[in-house]
N, C-alpha and C positions, 0 to 999 in steps of 0.2 A: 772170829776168823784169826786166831792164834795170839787173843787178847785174853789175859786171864781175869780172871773174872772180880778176883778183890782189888785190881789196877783201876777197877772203874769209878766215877767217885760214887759218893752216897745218892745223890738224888738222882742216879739213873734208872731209869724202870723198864722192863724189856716182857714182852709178852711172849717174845718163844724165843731163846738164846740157843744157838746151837755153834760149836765150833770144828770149824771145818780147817783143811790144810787147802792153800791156794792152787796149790800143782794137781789135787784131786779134782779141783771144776773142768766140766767139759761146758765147751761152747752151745747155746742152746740153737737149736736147730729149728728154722723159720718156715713154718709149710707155705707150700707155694702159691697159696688162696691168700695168707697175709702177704705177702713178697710182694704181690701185686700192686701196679700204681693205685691210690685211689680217685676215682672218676669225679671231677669236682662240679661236671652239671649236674651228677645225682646226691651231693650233696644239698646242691641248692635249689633241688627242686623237693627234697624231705624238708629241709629247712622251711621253703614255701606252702610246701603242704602244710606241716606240722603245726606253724602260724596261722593256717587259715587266710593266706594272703593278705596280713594285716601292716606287712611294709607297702602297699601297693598305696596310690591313692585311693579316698575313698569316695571320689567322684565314679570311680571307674571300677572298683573292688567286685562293684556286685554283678558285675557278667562273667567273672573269673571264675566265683562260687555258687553261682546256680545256672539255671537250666529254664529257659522259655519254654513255651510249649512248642511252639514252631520249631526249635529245636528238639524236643524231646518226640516228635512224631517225624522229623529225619533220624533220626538214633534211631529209632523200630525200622524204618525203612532201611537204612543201612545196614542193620541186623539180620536182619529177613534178606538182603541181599549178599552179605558175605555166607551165610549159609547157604544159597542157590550155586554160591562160585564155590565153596568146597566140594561141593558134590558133584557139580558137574567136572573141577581142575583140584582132583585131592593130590597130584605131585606140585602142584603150583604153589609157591609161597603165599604165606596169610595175606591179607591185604591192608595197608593200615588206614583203612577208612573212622576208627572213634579213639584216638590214643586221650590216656588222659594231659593235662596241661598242667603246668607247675601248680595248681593247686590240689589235683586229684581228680579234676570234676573232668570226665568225659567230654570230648566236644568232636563233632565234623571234622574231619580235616579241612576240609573246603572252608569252613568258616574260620580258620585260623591264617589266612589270609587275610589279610586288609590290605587294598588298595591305600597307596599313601600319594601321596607331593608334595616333598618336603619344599620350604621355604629357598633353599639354594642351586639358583641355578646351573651348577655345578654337575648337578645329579639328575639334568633333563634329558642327556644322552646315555647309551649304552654303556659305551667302553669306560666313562667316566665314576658313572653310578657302577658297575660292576668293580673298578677299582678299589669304589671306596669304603666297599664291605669287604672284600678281601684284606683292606689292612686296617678297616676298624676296628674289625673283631677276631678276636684270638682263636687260633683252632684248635677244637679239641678233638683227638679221634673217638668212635664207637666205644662203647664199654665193650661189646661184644662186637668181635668187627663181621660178623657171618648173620647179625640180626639187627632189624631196626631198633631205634631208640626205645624206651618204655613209655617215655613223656616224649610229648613235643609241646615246648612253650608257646607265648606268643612272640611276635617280632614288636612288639611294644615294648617289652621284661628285656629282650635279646639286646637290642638294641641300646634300651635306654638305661636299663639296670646291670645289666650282667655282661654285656660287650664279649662275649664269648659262647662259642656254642661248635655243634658238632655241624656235620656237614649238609642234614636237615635242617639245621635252625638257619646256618647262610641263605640256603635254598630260599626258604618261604620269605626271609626278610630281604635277599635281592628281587623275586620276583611281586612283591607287593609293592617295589619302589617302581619297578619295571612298568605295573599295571597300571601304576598310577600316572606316569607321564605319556601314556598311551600306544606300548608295547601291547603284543599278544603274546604273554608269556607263559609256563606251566612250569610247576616242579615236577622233576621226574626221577622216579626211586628205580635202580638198579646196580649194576654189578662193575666194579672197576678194580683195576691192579691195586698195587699194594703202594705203589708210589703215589696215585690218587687219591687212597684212602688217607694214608699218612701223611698226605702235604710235603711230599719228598720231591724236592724239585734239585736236587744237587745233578740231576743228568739233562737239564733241559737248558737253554741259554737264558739270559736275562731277557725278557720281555723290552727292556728299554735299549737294550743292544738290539734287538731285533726288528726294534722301530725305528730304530739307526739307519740300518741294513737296506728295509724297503725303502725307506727315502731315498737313501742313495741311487738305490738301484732304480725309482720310480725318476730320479732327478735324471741317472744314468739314459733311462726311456727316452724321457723327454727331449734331453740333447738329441739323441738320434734323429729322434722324428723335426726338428730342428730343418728347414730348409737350407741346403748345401749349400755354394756359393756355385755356380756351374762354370764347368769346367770348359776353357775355351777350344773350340771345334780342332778335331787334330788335324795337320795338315797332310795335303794327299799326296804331297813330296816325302818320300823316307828313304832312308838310307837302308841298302838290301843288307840283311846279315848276314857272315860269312856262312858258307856249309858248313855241320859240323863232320869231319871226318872221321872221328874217332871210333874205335871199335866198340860194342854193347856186347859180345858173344860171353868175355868174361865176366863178366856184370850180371846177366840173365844165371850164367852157371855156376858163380857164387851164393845168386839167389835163391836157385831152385835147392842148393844144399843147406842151406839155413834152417828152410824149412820143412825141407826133411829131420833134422834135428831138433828141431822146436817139439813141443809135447801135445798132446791135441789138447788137454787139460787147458792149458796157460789163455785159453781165450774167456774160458767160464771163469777164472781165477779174480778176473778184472772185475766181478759182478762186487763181489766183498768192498776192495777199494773205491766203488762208489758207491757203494750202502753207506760208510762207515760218516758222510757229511750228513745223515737222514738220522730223524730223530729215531734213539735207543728201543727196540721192544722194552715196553715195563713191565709186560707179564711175562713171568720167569718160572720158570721148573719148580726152583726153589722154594718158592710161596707152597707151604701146606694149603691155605687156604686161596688158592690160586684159581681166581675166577667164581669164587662164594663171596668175595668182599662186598658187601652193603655199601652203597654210596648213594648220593641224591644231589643233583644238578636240577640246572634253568634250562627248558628248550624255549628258545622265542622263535615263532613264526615267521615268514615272509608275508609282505604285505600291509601292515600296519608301520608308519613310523617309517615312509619309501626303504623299508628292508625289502634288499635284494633278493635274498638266498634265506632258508629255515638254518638256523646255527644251534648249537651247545654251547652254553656259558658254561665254564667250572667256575662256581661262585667261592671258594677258596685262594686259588690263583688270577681270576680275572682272565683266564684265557677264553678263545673263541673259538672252536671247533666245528669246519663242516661235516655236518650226520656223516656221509660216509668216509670220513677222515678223523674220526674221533676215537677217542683210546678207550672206551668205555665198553665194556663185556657183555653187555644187556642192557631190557629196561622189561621191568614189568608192567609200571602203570605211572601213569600221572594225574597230575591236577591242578585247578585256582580256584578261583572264589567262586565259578559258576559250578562248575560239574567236576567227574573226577571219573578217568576211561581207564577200561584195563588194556592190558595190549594181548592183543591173539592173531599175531604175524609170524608167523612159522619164522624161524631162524634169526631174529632181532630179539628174543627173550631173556635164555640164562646161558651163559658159556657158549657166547661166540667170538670166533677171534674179534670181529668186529661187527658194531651195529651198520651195514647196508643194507639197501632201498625199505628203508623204513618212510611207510606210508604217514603223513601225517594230516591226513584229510580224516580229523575226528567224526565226521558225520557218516563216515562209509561202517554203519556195524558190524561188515562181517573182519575188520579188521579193528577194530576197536569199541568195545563193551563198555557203554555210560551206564552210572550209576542211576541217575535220571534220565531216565530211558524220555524220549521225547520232549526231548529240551530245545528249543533255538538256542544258536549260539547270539550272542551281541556284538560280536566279534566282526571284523571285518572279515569278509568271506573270503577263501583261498580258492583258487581254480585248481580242482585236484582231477588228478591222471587216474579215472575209473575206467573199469574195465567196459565194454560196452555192452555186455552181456548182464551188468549189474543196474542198468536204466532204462527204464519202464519208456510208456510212448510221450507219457506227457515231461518227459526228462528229470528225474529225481529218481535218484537211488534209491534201490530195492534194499530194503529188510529183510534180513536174515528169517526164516521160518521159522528157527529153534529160540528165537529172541521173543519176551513177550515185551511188548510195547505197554507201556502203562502210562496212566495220566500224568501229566506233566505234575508234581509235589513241588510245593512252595517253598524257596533256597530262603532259609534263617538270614535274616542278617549275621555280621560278624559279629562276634564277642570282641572280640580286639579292638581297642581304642587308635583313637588316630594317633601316628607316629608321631612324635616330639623328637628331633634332636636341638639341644641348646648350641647356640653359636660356640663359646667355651669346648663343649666338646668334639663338635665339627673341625674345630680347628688342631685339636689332639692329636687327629687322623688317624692314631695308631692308637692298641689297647697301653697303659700308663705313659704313652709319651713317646715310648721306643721299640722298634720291631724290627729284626735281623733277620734277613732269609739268604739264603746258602743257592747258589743255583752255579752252574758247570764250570768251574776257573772265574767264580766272581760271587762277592758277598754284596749285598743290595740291606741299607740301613736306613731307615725315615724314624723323623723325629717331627714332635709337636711344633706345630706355628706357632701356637700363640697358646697362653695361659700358666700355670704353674710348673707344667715338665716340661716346658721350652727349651731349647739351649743359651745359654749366657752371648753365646757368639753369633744367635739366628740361624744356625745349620738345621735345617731341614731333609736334605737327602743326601747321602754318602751311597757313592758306587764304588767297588776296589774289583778290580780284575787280576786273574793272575797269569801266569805262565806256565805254573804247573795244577796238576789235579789235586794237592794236596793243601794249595790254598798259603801256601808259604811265601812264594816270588812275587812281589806286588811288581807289576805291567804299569798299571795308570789306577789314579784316583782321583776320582769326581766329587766333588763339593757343590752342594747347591746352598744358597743363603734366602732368606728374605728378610723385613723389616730392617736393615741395614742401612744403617745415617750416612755409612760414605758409600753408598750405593751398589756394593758389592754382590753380586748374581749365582757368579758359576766360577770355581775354581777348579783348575783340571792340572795336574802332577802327571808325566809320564817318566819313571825312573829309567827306562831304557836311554836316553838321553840327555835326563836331568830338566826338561823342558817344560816350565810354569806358564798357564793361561790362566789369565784373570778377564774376568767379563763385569761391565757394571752397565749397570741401568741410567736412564736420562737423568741428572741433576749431580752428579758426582763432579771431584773437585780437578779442575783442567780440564774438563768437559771431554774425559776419560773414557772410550766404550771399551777397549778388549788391548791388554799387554799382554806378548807374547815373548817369554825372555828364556833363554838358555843363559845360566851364570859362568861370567869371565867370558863368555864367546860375544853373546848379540844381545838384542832388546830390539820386537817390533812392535808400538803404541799404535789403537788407531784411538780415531774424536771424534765425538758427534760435531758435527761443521756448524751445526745451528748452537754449539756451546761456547762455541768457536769466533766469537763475532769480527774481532781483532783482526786474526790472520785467516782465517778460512782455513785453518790447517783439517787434512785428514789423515794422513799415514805418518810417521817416524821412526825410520830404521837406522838402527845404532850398531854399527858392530864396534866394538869396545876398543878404541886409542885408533881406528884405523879411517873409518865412515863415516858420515851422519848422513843421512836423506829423509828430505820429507817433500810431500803432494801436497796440492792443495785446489780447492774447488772453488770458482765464485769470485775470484778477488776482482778490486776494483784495476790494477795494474795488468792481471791476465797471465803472473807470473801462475805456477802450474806444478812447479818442480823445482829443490833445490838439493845442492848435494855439496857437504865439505868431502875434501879429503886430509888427512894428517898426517905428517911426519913423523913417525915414531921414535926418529933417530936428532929428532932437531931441539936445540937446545932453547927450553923452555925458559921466560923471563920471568924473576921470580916475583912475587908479591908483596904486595906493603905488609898486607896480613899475617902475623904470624902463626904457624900451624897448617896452614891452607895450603894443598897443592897448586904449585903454578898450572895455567889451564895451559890444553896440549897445543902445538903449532900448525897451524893452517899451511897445507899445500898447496892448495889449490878449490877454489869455487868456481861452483856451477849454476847459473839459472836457465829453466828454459819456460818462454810465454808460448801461451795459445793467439790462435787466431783473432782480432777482435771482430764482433760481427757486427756487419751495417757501419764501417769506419771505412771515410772519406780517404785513408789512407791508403795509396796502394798495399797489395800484400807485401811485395819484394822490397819494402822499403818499412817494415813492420819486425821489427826484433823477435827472432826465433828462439835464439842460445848466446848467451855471457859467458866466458870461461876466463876465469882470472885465476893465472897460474902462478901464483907467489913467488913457489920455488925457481922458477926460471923466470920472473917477470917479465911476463907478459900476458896482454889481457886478448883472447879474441870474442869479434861478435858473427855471430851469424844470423841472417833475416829467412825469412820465410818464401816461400815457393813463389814465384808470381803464375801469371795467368799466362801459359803457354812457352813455361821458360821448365829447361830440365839442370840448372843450376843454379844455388842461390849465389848473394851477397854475400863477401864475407870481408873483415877490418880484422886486419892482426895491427897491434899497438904495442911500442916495446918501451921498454924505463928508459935505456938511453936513450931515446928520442927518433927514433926512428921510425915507421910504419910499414904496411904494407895494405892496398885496397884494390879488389877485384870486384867491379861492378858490373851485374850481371845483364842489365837496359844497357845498351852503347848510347841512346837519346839522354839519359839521367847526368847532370854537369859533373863534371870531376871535381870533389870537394878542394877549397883551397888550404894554402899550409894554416892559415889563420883557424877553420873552421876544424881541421882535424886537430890542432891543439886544443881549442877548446871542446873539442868530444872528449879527447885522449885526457883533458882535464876534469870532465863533468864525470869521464870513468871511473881514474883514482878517487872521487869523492865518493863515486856507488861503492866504489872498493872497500873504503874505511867505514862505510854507514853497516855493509853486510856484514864486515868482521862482526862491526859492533852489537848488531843483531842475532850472530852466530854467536857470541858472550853470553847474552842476554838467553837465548834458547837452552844452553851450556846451565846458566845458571836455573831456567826451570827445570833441567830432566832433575838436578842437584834436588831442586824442592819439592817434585814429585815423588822421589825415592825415599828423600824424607817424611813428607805426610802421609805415604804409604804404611811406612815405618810406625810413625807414631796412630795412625788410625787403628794399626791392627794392638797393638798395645793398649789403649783405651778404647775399643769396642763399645758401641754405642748402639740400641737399638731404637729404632721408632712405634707409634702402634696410629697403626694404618688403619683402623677401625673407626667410625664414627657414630658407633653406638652409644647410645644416649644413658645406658644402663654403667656402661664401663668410664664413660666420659665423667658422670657424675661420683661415681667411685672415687677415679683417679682426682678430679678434684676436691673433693673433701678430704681423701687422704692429704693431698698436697695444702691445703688451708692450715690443716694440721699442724704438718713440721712445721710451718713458716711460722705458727703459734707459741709450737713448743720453742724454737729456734731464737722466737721475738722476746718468750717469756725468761731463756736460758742466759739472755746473750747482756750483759755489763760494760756499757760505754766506758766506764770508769776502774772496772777492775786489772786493764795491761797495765795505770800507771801508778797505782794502788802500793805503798810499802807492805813490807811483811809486818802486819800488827797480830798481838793475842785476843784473842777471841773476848769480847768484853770489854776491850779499851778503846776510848777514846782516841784520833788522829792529835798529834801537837799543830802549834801552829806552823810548823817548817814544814812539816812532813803533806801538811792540807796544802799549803801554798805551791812546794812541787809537784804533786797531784794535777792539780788546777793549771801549772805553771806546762806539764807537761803533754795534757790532754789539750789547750790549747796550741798547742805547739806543730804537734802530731795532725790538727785538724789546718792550721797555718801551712804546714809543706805540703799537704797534700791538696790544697787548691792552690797552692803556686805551681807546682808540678804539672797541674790542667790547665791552665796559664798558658805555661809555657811550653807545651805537648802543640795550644791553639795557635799562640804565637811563630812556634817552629813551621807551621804549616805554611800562615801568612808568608812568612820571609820565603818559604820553597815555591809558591805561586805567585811571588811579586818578582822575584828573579829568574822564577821560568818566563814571563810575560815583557820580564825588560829582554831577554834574549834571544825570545822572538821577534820583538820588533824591530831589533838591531840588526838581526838576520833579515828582517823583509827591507831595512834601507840600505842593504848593502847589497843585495840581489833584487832589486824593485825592477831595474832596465830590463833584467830577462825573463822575469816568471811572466807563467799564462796568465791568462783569465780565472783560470780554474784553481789555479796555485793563489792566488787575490782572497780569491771566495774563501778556499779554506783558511786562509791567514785568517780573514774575517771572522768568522767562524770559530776558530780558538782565539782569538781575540776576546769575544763573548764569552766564552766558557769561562775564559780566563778571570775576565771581570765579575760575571756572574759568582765564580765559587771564592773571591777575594772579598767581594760582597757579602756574604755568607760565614764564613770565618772571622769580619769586624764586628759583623751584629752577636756572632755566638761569642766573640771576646769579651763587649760588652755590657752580652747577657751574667757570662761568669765572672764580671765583677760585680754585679750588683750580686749576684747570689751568693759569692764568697762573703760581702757585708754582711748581709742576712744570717746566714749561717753561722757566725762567728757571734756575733749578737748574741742568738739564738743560745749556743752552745754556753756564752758565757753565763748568760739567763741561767739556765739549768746548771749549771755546777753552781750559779750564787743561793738556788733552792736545795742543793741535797742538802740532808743531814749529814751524811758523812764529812762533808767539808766545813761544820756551824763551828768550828774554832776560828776560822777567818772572818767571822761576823762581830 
């Protein structure tokens, strides 16, 4: 190509040299037989062929590649019966009663069912098990979307090997999960849109928004039906209302010209605008092959399994469809592992807008043609709506005339091996780890739980909604987590506001369930109360420098509710610490107690509300309701010394000056303890934000499994590195000089060595020491400060105030206890150790110049 030909070197060798000019080539032109995708089930089932099923096991191999006889005398009968249906229905489509199976070999369709139950309870209900073949396994469409498959594998190969298949293979591997948990289910081959066929769900709503939706609305229900509070009798006294005198002549004769202008049209116009909330026709003009599409769905019965109603599973999508609500254009035939019916229901067959009053009382044959004519079903029996002209005296449907009834033929066992799925890949969920489905202003993402295409951060399912149809303006986004060491659940992002919810599970750190934060506005936390043991806290709402409030349930005081308020404008004192913002200024606090129950105390003499107003010093209290009083008690308390008290008993003694000082005194002391409490809270949201912070930064996962298979794994792996880590790791190499390879240590250089690993090993048991020591001295000081406090206020505490003194008194002495025995335990073991150490460096050879 415009290289000449002596440029070339010598040992070049060319078997056809021809030179051409590059502007002469034309593009080669692709016929549209190659252009086409290639179909990768029929790859792998030439591949399976062509091996002779020799990837399969070969416990199992040989029901793939041959043929019983019990099967090979249904193969004649099945032959002998698709030929009777041609002749009698030659516009009817073929029936696919013997397709061959990834190996080539001919089989029953009937027999290529197996009944399974798998090991996971998970997959014992409908909607569940139908899920979790919708997104275990990848969907392929038809090769030809107007004809069935060529193969139908088994759901053993589907399943366990190939996790991928066309809309057949879904069919028979949902309904063999179906049959086995004790569903009456069938696969059923007919006709659907082109969104069905292709798994085009970009016009439908997400399924998980839709389960959203009912709840609400069933929750919406429920409130209703809720018993009202009744309304008290109206009374028979009413005030008359005035006449109205005003005119209506111009009112009527405004109106009647309205609607003389209005258009007659505009009433049917309104029909549109309420279509357009109902789900989209998918069958469209457009489609060439518009109502020929081949598809194959699950019908499960009523009656087994307390089902209500007969439904349509789409085993692609996992939706539920009632028969006469379902999108599907037709059904020619179905079948399971017992029999296999044709359908001969005038106007449920091929190209109807939709399948209604499809009979599914298999046993009536002039609407449905068994292949084994004179079969019982095993099934649980359905009460079907016959016609009364179709049942004889002794009550059992009549048989068609033009039907010949033949001996019931013995149903083959299955070929198909029992379903296996491995835990490993149950927990996949998806085909490699990851599957993205597109559906109407929101994209739906699941990822693997557990195994190798897990995610590093545990994210499991991502939901993204949008705001336009083109999937650009993200609305909100939902994160789901599991295996999560700080116990993280569900994260939900709404951009419209900027508004973060975080959810965590039982055992997270502050006994954390759900933060609710809009940044620089709020933050609302709630708590599990039993994490809670301390304060019994549930709620804390923060709006940023202005509020704090938090609830609380349980407590032994009966306080219920607290609330700062802050000064935004007041000048904050600054800190010993350097860098640290001063904390904000208290305006004013609030508590309020609940009632206590079964207390000797009157109500009206039982603390309702504290309000200590900083800013304006003053503190007021208010009590609670008494018994037949419609006001309470209330004490206003002021710093310069003054009061004010309104008692709401006139029997109750008027407190003296003595007795109101010392409230007005035990006040200011609640005043300073709450500050100091309000510090204290102050500084955990500080440490919350923080280990929020650094959690998500070091992500950490758990494995919640306690399987014996994976447990052993993970510890031999882990023996392992401790192995390699034990065999890598050189007590003596940090203090080690730079020597050449080959030489000898001098004696200075061994004595530092020696001089500095002892040393290193020296600070660091005095360090533990004194970590023990530090502790002693914070518990012998806390315990002298308690009892200094109980001999200075002995005269006035209760009974109850005693006890607890008591009580940390114990504790006190108990963990002072505890800290001299570990003090010393760590000195005999720092002797030991140091011995030890010294032992072993007077044996290396590295150090033999100090001998």
């Amino acid at each position: 190509m415009g290289i000449e030909a002596s440029a070339l070197p010598d040992h070049t060798y060319w078997d056809v040299l021809k030179l051409a000019n590059v502007l002469d080539l034309h593009e080669l032109e692709i016929d549209s037989e190659d252009d086409r995708p290639v179909n990768q089930k029929k790859i792998r089932v030439e591949h399976t062929t062509i091996s002779a099923g020799k990837d399969l096991p070969s416990a199992v191999r040989q029901g793939f590649v041959s043929i019983s006889g019990a099967e090979a005398r249904m193969l004649e009968h099945v032959r002998d019966f698709h030929a009777q249906y041609v002749e009698y229905y030659p516009d009817r489509f073929h029936l696919l009663l013997d397709p061959p199976n990834e190996c080539g070999v001919r089989k029953f369709v009937c027999t290529t069912v197996r009944p399974s139950k798998l090991s996971f309870t998970e997959l014992y209900d409908l909607e569940p098990c139908a899920r979790f073949i919708a997104d275990y396994l990848e969907y392929e469409p038809l090769e030809n979307p107007i004809m069935p498959p060529e193969s139908i594998p088994s759901p053993y190969t589907v399943l366990g090997t190939w996790k991928a298949g066309d809309s057949f293979d879904f069919s028979i591997a949902l309904c063999s999960l179906l049959i086995g948990v004790g569903y009456d289910a069938y696969v059923c081959m007919g006709y659907a849109p082109k969104e069905i066929t292709e798994n085009d769900q970009t016009r439908d709503t997400c399924p998980l928004l839709e389960r959203e939706a009912a709840a609400a609305a069933a929750a919406a229900e429920d409130a209703l039906k809720t018993p009202q509070k009744k309304k008290a009798a109206p009374s028979k006294y009413k005030i008359k209302e005035p006449t109205d005198l005003t005119c209506k002549i111009d009112e009527m004769l405004l109106a009647e010209e309205v609607a003389k202008m209005t258009p007659p049209e505009s009433k049917e116009s309104e029909a549109p605008e309420k279509s357009l909330t109902q789900r989209p026709n998918l069958a469209t003009a457009e489609d060439k092959y518009n109502g020929r599409r081949v598809h194959a769905w699950v019908l499960v019965r009523a009656g087994s399994r307390e089902m209500a109603e007969t439904v349509f599973i789409e085993p692609t999508t996992a939706r539920k469809y009632p028969i006469d609500a379902s999108p599907y254009l037709g059904l020619e035939y179905l079948w399971n592992h017992s029999n296999f019916w044709v359908n001969i229901q005038p106007g449920t067959i091929r190209q109807v807008p939709a399948i209604k009053n499809l009979d599914t009382n298999l046993k009536d044959t002039t609407k449905w043609e068994p292949v084994r004519a004179g079969v019982e079903e095993i099934e649980i029996p359905v009460v079907s709506m016959t016609d009364p002209e179709d049942v004889n005296e002794e009550g059992d449907v009549s048989i068609s005339p033009e039907i010949d009834v033949e001996p019931t033929l013995e149903m083959p066992a299955s070929w198909v091996p029992k379903m296996v799925i491995a835990q490993e890949d149950f927990d996949t969920t998806c085909p490699r780890g990851h599957k993205t489905t597109r559906y109407h202003r929101c994209i739906h993402e699941l990822f693997a739980v557990f195994g190798p295409c897990s995610r590093w951060d545990g994210l499991v399912e991502k939901l993204c909604t949008f705001s336009d149809d083109a999937c650009k303006n993200k609305s909100e986004e939902r994160e789901t987590f599991r295996r999560r060491k700080d116990k993280l659940c569900e994260r939900i992002v709404r951009h419209s506001d900027e508004t973060k919810i975080e959810r965590f599970e039982h055992g997270s750190a502050y006994g954390i369930k759900e933060i609710r934060e809009i940044p620089d506005v709020e933050r609302k936390t709630h708590f599990y109360v039993s994490s809670r043991a301390a304060d019994q806290l549930e709620t804390r709402y923060e709006v940023f420098g202005k509020r704090l409030t938090e609830t609380f349930s349980g407590r032994d005081d009966h306080m219920v509710y607290r609330s700062i308020v802050y000064d935004p404008e007041g000048t904050r004192r600054p800190k010993k610490v350097k860098f640290e913002e001063p904390p904000p200024v208290i305006a004013k606090m609030t508590q309020k107690f609940e009632l206590p129950v079964n207390s000797a105390v009157p109500p009206h003499q039982c603390v309702s509300k504290r309000v200590f107003d900083i800013a304006n010093e003053s503190i007021r209290v208010d009590y609670h309701y008494g018994s037949g009083f419609i006001t309470t008690t209330q004490k206003w308390f002021y710093k310069d010394g003054t009061s004010s008290i309104t008692l709401v008993n006139p029997k109750d003694p008027k407190p003296t000056e003595i007795e109101i000082q010392e409230e007005f005194h035990a006040l200011c002391v609640t005043e300073k303890s709450i500050a100091s409490e309000i510090r204290d809270v102050e500084r955990e949201i500080k440490d919350i934000v923080m280990n929020r912070a650094k959690e998500e930064m070091a992500i950490d996962l758990l494995s919640p499994y306690f399987d014996i298979s994976r447990i052993k794994t993970a510890e031999e792996s882990d023996d392992e590195e401790e192995a390699e880590q034990d065999a890598g790791f050189d007590y003596l190499e940090p203090y080690m000089p730079p020597i050449i390879p080959g030489h000898d240590l001098t004696v200075s250089e061994a004595a530092e060595a020696k001089e500095g690993c002892l040393t290193a090993l020296k600070e660091r048991l005095i360090d533990r020491a004194n970590i023990i020591k530090g502790r002693l001295d914070r518990e012998d000081a806390a315990l002298v400060k308690r009892r200094n406090a109980f001999e200075r206020d002995r005269d006035v505490m209760t009974p109850a105030e005693e006890e607890e003194f008591n009580r940390a008194c114990e504790e006190s002495t108990f963990r002072i206890n505890i800290l001299n025995q570990r003090l010393e335990r760590h000195e005999e073991i720092s002797k030991r150790r140091f011995l030890e150490l010294d032992a072993k460096l007077r044996a290396d050879p590295r150090l033999a110049a100090l001998l």
